[in-house]
N, CA, C and O atoms as CSV, one atom per row, in Angstrom:
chain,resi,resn,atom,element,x,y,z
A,1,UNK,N,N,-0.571,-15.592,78.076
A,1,UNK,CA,C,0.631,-14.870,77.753
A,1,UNK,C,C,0.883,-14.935,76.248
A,1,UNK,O,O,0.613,-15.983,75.661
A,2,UNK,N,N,1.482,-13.680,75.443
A,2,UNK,CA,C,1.724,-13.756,74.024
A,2,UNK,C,C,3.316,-14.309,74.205
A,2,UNK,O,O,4.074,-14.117,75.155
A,3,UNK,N,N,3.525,-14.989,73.078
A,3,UNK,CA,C,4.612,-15.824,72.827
A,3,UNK,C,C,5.599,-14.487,72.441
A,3,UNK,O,O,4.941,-13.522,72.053
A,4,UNK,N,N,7.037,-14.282,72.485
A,4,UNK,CA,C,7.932,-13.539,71.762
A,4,UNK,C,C,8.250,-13.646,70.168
A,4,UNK,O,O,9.421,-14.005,70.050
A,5,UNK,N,N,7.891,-13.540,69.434
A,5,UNK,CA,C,8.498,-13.938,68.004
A,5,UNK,C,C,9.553,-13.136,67.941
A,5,UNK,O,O,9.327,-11.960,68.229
A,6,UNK,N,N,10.953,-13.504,67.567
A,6,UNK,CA,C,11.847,-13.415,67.194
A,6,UNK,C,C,12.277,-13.376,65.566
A,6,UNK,O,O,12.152,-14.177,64.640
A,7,UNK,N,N,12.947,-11.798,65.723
A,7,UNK,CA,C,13.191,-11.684,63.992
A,7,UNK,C,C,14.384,-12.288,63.906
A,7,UNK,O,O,15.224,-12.515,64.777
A,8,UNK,N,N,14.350,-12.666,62.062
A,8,UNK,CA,C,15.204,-14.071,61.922
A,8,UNK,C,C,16.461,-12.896,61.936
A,8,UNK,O,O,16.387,-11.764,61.457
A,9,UNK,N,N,17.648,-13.526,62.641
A,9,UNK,CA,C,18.972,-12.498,62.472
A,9,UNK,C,C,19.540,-12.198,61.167
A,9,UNK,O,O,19.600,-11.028,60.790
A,10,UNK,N,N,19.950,-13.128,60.465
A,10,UNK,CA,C,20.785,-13.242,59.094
A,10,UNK,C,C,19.391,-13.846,58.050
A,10,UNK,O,O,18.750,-14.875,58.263
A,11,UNK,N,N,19.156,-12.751,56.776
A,11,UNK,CA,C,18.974,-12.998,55.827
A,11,UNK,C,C,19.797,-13.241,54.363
A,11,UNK,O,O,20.197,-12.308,53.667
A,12,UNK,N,N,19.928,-14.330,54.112
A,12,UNK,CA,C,20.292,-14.678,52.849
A,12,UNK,C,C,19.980,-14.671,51.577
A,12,UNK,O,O,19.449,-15.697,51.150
A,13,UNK,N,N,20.160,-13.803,50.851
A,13,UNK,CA,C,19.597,-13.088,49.734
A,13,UNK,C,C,19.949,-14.014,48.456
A,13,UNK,O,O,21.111,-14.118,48.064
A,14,UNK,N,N,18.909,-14.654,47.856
A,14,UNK,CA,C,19.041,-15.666,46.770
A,14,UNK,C,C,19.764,-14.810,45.933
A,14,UNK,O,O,19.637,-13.601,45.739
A,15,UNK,N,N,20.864,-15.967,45.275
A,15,UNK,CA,C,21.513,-15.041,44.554
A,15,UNK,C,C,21.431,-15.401,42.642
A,15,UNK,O,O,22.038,-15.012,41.644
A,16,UNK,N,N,20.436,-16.243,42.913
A,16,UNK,CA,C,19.414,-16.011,41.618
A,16,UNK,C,C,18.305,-15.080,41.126
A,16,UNK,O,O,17.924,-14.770,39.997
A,17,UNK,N,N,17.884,-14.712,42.467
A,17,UNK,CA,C,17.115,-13.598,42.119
A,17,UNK,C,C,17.367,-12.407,41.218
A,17,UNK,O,O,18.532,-12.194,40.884
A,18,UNK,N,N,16.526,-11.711,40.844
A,18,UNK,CA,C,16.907,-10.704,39.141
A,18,UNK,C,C,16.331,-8.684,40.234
A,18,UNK,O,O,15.350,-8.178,40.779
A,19,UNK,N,N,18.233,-8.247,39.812
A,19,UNK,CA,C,17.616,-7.018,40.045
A,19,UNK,C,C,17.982,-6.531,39.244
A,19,UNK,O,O,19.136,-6.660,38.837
A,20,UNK,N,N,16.720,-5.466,38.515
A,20,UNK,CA,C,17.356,-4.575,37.545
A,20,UNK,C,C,17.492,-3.407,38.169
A,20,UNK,O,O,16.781,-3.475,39.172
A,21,UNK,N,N,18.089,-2.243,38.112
A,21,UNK,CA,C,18.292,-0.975,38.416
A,21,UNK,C,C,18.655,-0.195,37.645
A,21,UNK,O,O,19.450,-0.575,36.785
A,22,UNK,N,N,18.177,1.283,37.663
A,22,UNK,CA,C,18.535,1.942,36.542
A,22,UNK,C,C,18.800,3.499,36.506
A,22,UNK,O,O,17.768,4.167,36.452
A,23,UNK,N,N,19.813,4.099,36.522
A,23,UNK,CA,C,20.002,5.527,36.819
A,23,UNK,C,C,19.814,6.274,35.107
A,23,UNK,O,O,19.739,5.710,34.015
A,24,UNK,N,N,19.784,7.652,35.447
A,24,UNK,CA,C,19.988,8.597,33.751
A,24,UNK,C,C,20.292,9.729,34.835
A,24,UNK,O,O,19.437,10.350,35.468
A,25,UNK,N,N,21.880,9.898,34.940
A,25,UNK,CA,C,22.071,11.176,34.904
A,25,UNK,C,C,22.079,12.821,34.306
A,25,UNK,O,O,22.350,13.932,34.762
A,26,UNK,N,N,21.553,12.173,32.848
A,26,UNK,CA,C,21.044,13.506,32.546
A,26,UNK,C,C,19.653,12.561,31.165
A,26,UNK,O,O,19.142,11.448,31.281
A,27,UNK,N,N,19.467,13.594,30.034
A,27,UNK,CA,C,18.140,13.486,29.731
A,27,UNK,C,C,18.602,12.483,28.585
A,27,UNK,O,O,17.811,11.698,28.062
A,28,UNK,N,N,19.821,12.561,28.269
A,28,UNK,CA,C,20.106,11.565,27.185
A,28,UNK,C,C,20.615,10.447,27.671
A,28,UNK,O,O,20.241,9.417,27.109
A,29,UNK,N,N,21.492,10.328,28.710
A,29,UNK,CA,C,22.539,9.174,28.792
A,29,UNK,C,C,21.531,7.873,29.942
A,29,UNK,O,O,20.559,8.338,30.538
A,30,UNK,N,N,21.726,6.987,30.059
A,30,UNK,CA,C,21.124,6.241,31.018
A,30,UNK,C,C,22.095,4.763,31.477
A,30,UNK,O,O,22.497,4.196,30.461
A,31,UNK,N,N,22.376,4.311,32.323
A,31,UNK,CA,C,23.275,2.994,32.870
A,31,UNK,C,C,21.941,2.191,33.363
A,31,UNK,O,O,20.991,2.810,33.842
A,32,UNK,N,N,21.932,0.816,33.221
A,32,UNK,CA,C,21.632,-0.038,33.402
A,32,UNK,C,C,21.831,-1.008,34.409
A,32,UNK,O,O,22.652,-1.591,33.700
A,33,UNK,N,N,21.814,-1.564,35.229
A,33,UNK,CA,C,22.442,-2.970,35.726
A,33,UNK,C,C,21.658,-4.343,35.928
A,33,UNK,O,O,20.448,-4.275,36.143
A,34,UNK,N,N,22.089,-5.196,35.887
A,34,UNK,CA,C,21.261,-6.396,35.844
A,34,UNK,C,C,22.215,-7.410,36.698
A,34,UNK,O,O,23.309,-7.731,36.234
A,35,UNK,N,N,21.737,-7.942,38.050
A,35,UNK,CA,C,22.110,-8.637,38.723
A,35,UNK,C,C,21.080,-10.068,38.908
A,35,UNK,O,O,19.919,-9.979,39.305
A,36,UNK,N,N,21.699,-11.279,38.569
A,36,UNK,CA,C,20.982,-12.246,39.156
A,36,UNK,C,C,20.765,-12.957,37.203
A,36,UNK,O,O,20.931,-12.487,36.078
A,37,UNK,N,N,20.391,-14.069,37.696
A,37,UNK,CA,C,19.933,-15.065,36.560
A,37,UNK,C,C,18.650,-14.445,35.420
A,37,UNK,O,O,17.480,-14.550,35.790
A,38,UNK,N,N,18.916,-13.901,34.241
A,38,UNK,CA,C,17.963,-13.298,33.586
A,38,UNK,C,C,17.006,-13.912,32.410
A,38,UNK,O,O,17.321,-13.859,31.222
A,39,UNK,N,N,15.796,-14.502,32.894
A,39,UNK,CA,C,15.464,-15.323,32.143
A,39,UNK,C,C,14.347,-14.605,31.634
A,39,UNK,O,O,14.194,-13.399,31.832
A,40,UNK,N,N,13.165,-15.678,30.651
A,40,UNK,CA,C,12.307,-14.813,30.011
A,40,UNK,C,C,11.398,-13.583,30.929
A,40,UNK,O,O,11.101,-12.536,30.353
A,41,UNK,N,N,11.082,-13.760,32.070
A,41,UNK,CA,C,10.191,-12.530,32.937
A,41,UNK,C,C,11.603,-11.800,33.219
A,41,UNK,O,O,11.053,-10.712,33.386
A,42,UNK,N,N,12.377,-11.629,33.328
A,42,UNK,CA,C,13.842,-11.013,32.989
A,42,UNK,C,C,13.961,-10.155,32.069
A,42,UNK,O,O,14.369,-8.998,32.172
A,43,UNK,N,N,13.560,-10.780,31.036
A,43,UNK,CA,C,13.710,-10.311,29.298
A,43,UNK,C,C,12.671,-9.186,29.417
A,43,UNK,O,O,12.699,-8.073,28.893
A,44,UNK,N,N,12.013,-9.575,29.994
A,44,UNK,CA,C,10.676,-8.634,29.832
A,44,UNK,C,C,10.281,-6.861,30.533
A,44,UNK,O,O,9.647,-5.867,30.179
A,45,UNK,N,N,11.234,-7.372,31.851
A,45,UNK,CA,C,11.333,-6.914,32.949
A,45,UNK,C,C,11.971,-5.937,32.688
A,45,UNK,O,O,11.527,-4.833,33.003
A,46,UNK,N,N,13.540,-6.109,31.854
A,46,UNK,CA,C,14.328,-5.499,31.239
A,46,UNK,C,C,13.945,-4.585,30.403
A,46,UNK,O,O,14.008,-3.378,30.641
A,47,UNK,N,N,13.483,-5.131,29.274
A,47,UNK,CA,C,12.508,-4.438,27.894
A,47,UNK,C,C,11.652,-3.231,28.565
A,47,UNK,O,O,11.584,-2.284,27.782
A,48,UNK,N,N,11.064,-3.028,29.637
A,48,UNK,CA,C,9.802,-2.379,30.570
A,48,UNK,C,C,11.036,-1.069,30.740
A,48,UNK,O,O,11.079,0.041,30.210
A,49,UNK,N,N,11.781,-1.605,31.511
A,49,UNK,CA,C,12.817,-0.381,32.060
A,49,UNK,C,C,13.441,0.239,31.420
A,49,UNK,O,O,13.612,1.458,31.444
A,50,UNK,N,N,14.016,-0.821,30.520
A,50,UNK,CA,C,14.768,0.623,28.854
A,50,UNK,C,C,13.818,1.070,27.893
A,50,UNK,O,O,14.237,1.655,26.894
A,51,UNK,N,N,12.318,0.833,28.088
A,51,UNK,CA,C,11.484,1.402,27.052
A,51,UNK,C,C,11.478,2.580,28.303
A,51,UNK,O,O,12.163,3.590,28.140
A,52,UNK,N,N,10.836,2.441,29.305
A,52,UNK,CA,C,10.766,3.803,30.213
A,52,UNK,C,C,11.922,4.526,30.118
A,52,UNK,O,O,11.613,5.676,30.432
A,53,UNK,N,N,13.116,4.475,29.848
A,53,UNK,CA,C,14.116,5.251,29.535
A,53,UNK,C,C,14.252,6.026,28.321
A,53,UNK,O,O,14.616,7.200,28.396
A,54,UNK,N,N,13.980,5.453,27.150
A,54,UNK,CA,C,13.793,5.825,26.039
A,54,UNK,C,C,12.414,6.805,26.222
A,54,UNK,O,O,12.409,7.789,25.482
A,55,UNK,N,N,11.334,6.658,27.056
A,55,UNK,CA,C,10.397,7.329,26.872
A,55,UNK,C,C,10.720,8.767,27.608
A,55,UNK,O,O,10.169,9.819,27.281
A,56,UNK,N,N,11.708,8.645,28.658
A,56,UNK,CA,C,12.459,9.914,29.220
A,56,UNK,C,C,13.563,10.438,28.645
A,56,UNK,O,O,14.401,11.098,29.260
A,57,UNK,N,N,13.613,10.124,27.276
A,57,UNK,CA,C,14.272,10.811,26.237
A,57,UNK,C,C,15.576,10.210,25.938
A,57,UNK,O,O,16.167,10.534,24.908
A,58,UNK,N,N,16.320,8.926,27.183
A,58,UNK,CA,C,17.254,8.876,26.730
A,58,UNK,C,C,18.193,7.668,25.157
A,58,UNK,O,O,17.952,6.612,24.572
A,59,UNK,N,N,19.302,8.795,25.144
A,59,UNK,CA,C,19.698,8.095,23.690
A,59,UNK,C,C,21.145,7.168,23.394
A,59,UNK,O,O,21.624,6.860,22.303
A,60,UNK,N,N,21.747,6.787,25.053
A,60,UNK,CA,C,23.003,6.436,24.864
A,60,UNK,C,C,22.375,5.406,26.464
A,60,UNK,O,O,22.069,5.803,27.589
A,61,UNK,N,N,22.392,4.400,26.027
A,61,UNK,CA,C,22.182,3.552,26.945
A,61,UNK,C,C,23.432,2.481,26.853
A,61,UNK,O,O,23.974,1.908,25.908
A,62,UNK,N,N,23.666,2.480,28.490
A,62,UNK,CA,C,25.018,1.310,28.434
A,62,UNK,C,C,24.153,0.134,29.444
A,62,UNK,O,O,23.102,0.461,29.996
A,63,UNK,N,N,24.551,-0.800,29.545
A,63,UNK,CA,C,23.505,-2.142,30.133
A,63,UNK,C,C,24.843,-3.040,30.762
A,63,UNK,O,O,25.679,-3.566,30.027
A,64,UNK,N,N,24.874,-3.108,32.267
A,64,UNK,CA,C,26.013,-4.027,32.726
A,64,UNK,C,C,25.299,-5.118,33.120
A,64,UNK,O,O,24.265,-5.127,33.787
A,65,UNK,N,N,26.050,-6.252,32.565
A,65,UNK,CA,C,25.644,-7.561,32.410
A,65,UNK,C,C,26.749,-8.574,33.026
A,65,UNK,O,O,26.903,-9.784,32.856
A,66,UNK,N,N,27.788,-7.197,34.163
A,66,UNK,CA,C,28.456,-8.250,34.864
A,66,UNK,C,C,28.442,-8.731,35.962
A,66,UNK,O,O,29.386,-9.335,36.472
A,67,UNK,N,N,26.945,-8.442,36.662
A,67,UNK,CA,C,26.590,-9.589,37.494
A,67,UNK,C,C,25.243,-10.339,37.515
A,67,UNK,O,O,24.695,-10.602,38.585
A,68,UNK,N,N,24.690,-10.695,36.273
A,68,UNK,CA,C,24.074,-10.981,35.738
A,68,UNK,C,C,24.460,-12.677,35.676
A,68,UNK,O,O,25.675,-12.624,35.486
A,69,UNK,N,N,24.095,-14.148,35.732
A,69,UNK,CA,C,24.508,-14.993,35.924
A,69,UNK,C,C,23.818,-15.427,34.681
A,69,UNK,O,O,24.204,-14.795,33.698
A,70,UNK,N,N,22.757,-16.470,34.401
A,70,UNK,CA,C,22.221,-16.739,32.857
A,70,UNK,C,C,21.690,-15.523,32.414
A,70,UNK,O,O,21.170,-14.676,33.140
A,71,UNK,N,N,21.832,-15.462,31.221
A,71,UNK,CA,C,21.599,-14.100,29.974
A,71,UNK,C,C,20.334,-15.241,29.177
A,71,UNK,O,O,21.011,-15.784,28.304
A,72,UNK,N,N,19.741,-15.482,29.134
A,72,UNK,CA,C,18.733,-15.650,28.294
A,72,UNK,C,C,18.409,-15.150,26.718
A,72,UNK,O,O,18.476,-13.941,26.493
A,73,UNK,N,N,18.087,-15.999,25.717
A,73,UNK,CA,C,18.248,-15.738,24.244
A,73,UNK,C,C,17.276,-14.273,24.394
A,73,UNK,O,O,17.806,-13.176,24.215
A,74,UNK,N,N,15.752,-14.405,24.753
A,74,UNK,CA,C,15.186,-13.673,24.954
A,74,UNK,C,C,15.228,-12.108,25.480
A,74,UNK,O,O,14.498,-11.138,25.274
A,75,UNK,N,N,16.823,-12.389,26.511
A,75,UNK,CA,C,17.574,-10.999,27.035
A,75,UNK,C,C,17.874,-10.655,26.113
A,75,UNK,O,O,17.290,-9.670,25.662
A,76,UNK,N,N,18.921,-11.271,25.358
A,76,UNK,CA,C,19.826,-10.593,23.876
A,76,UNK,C,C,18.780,-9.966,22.961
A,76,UNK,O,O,18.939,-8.806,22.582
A,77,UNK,N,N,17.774,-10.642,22.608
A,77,UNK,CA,C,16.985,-9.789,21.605
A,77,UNK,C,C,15.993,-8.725,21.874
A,77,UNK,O,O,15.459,-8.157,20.921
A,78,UNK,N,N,15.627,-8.327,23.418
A,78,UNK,CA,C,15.513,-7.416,23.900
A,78,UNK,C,C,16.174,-6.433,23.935
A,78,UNK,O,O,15.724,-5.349,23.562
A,79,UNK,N,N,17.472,-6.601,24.421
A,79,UNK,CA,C,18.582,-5.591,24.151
A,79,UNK,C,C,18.985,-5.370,22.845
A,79,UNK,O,O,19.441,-4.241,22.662
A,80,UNK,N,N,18.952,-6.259,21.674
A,80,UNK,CA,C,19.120,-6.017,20.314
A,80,UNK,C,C,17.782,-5.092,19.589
A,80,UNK,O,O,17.931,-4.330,18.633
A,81,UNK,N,N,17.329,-5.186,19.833
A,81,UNK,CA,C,15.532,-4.691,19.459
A,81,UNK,C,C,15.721,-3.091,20.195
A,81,UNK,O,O,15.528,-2.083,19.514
A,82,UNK,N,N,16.118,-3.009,21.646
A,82,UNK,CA,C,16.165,-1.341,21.928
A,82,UNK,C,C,17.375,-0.836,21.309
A,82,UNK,O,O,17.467,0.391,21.257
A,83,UNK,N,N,18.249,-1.476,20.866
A,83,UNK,CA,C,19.583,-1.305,20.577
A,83,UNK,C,C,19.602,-0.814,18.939
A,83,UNK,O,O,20.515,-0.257,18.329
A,84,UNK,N,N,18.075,-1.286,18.395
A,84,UNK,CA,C,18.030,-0.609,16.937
A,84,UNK,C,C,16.907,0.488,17.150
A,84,UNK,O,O,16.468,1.105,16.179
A,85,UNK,N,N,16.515,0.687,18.253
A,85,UNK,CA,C,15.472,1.489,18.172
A,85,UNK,C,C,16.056,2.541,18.824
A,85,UNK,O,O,15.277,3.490,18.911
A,86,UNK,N,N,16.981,2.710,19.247
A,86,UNK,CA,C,18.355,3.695,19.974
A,86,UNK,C,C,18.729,4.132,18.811
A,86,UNK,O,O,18.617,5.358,18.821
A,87,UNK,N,N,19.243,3.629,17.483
A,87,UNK,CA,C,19.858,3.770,16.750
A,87,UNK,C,C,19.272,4.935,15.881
A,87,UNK,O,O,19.714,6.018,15.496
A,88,UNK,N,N,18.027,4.221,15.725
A,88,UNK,CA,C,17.206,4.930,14.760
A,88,UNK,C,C,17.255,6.855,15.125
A,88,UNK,O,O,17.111,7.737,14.278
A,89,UNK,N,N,17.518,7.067,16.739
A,89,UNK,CA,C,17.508,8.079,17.089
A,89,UNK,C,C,18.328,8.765,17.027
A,89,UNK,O,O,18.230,9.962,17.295
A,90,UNK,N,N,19.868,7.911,16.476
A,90,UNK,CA,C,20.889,8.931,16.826
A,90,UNK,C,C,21.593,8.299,17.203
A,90,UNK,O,O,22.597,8.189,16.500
A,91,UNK,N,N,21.550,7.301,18.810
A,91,UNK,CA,C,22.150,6.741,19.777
A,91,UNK,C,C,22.831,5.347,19.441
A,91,UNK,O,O,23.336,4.779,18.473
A,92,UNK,N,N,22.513,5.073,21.031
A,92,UNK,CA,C,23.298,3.652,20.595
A,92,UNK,C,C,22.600,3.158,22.104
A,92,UNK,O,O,21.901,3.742,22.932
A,93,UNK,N,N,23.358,1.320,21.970
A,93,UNK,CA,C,23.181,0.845,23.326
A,93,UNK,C,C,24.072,-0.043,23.547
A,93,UNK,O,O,24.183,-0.913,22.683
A,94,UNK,N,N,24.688,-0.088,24.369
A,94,UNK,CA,C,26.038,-1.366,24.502
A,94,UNK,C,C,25.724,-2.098,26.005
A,94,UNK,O,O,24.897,-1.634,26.789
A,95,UNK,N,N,26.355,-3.061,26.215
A,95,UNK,CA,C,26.889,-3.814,26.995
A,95,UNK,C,C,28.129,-4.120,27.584
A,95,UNK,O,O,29.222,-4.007,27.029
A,96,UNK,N,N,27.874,-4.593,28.965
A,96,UNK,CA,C,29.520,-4.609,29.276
A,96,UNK,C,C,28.969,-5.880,30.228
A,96,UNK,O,O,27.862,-6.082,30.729
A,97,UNK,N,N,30.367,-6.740,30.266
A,97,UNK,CA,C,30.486,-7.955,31.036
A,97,UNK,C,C,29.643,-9.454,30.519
A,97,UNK,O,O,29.427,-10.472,31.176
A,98,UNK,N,N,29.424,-9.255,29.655
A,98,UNK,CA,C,28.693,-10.535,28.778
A,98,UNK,C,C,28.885,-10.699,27.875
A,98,UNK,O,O,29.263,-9.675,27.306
A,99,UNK,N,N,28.835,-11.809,27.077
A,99,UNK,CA,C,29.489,-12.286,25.959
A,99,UNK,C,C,28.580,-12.999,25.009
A,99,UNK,O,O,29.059,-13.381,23.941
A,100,UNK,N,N,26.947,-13.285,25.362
A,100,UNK,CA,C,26.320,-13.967,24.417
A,100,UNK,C,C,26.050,-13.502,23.508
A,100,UNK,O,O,25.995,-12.274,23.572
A,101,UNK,N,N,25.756,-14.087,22.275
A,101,UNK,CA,C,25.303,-14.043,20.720
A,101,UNK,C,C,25.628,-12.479,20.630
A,101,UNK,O,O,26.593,-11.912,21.143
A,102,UNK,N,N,24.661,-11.941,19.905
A,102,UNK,CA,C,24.367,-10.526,19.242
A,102,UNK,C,C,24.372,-9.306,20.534
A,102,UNK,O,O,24.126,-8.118,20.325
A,103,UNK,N,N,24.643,-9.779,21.628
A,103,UNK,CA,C,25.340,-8.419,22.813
A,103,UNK,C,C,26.374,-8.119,22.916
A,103,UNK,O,O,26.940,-7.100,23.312
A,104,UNK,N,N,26.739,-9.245,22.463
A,104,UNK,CA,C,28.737,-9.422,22.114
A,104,UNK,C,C,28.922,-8.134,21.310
A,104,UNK,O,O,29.560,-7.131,21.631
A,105,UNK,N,N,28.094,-8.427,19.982
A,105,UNK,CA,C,27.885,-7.252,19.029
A,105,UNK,C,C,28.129,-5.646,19.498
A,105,UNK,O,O,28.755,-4.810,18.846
A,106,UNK,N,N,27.550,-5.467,20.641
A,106,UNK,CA,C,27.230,-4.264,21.026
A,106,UNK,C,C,27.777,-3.492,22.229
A,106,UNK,O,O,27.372,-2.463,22.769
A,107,UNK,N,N,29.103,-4.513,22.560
A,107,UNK,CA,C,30.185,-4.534,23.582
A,107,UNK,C,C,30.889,-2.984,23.655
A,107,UNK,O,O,31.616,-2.416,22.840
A,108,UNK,N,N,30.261,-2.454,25.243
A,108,UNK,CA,C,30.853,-0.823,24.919
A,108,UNK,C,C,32.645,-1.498,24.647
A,108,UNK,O,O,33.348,-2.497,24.491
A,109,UNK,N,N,32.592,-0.123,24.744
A,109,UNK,CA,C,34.708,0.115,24.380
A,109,UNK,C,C,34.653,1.302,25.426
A,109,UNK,O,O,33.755,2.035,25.841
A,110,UNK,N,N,36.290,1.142,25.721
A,110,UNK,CA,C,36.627,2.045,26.872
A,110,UNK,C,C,36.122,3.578,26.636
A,110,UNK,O,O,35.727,4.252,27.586
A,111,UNK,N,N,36.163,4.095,25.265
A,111,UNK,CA,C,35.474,5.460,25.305
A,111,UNK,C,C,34.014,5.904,25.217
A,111,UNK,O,O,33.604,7.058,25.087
A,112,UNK,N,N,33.086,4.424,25.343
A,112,UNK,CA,C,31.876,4.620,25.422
A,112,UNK,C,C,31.698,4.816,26.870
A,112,UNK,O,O,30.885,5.610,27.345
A,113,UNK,N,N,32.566,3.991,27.623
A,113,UNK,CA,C,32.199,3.986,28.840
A,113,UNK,C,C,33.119,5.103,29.535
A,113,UNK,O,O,33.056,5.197,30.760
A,114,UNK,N,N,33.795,5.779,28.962
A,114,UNK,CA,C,34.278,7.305,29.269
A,114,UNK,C,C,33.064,8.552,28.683
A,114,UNK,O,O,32.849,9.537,29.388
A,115,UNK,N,N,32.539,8.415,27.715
A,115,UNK,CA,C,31.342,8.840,27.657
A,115,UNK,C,C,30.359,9.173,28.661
A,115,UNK,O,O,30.150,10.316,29.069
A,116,UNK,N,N,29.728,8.058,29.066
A,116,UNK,CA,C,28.808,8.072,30.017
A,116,UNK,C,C,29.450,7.927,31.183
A,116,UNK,O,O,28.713,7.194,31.842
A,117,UNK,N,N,30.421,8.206,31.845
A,117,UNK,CA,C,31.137,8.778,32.857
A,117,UNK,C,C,31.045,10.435,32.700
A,117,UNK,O,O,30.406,11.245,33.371
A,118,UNK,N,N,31.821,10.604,31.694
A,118,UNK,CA,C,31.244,12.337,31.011
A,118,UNK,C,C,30.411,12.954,31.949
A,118,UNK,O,O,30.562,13.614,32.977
A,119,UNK,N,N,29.039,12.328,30.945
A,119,UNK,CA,C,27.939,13.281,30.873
A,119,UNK,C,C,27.230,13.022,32.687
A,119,UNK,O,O,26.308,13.636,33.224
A,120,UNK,N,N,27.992,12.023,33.182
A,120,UNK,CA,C,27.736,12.022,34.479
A,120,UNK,C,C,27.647,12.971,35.717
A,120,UNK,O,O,26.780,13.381,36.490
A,121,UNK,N,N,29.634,13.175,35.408
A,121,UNK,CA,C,30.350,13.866,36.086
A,121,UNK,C,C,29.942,15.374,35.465
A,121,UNK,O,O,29.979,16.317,36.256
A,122,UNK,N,N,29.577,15.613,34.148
A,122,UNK,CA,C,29.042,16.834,33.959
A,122,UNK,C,C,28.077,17.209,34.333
A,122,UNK,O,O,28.050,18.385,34.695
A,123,UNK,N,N,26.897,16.436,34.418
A,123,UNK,CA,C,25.979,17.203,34.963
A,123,UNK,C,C,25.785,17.521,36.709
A,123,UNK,O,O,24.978,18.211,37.331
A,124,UNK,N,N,26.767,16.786,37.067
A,124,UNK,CA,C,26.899,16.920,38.862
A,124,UNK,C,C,27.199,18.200,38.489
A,124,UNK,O,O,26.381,19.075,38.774
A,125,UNK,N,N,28.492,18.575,37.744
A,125,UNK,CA,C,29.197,20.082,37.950
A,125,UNK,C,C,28.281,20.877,37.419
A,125,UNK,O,O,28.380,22.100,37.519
A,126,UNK,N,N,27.501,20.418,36.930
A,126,UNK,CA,C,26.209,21.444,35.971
A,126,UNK,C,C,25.756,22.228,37.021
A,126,UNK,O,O,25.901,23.438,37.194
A,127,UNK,N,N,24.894,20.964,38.061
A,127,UNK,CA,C,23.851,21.444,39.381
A,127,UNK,C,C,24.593,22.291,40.002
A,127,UNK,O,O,24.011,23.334,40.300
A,128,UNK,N,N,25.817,22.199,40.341
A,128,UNK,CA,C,26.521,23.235,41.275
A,128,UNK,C,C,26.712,24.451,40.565
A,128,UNK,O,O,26.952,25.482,41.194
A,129,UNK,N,N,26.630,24.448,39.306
A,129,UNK,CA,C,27.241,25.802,38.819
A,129,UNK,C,C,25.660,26.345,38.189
A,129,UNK,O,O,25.515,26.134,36.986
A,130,UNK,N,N,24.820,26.829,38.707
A,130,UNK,CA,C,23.590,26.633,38.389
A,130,UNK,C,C,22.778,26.511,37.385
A,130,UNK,O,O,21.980,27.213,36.764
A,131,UNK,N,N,23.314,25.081,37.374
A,131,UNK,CA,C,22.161,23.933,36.620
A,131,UNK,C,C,22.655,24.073,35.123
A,131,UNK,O,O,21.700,23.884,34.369
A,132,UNK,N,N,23.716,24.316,34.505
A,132,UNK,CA,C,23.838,24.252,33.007
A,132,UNK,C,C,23.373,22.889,32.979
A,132,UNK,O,O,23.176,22.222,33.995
A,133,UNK,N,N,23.165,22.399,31.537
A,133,UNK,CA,C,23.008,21.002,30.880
A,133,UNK,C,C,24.278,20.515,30.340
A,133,UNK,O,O,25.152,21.287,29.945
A,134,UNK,N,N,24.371,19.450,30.321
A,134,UNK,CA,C,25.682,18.931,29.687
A,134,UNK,C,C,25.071,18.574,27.865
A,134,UNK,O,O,24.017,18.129,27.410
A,135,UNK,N,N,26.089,18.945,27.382
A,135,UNK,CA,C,25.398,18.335,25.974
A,135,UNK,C,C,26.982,17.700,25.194
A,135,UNK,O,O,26.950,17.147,24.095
């Protein structure tokens, strides 16, 4: 006779673990999030996903860092490093919900983050009204 294995009911999701995620509602703007303890493969992990953003053109990157638990020196100068290479383009890159060293620096403000609400909510109304771009 084969035995029954039983799937485990409740999984408990370490809550150190590192998720990054990353939307761009349109070709310039892009949001970030970073959940979980962000250490150097963090830093790195990070760096991978906003260079692929930048390589899809975008130029206004915001990065939430409020559920993010350790920030790592290595995070900050990742984000400081795309944050001048944003610049160079035009753009910018901020942070919200963290407070270490040189991210502090780069702390959106309520109309950055009305910004990229904007170009959000604009380009939804874009697709429906067929397909303008938000600029």
């Amino acid at each position: 006779m084969h035995a029954v294995v039983q799937p485990e009911r409740y999984v408990i999701p370490d809550p150190q673990a590192l998720r990054i995620m990353s939307v761009q509602p349109d070709r310039e703007h892009a949001f970030v999030e970073v959940i979980g303890a962000c250490g150097h493969e963090g830093a790195a992990e990070l760096r991978q996903r906003v260079d692929g953003l930048l390589i899809a053109g975008a130029r206004f990157v915001l990065v939430d860092l409020t559920g993010a638990g350790e920030v790592a020196p290595t995070t900050t100068a990742a984000l400081a490093a795309a944050g001048r290479q944003l610049t160079r383009r035009k753009g910018w890159l901020r942070t919200v919900g963290h407070d270490a060293g040189s991210a502090a620096r780069y702390e959106a403000s309520l109309l950055d983050l009305f910004a990229m609400y904007q170009a959000a909510a604009w380009r939804g109304a874009g697709r429906g009204a067929g397909g303008a771009s938000a600029r």
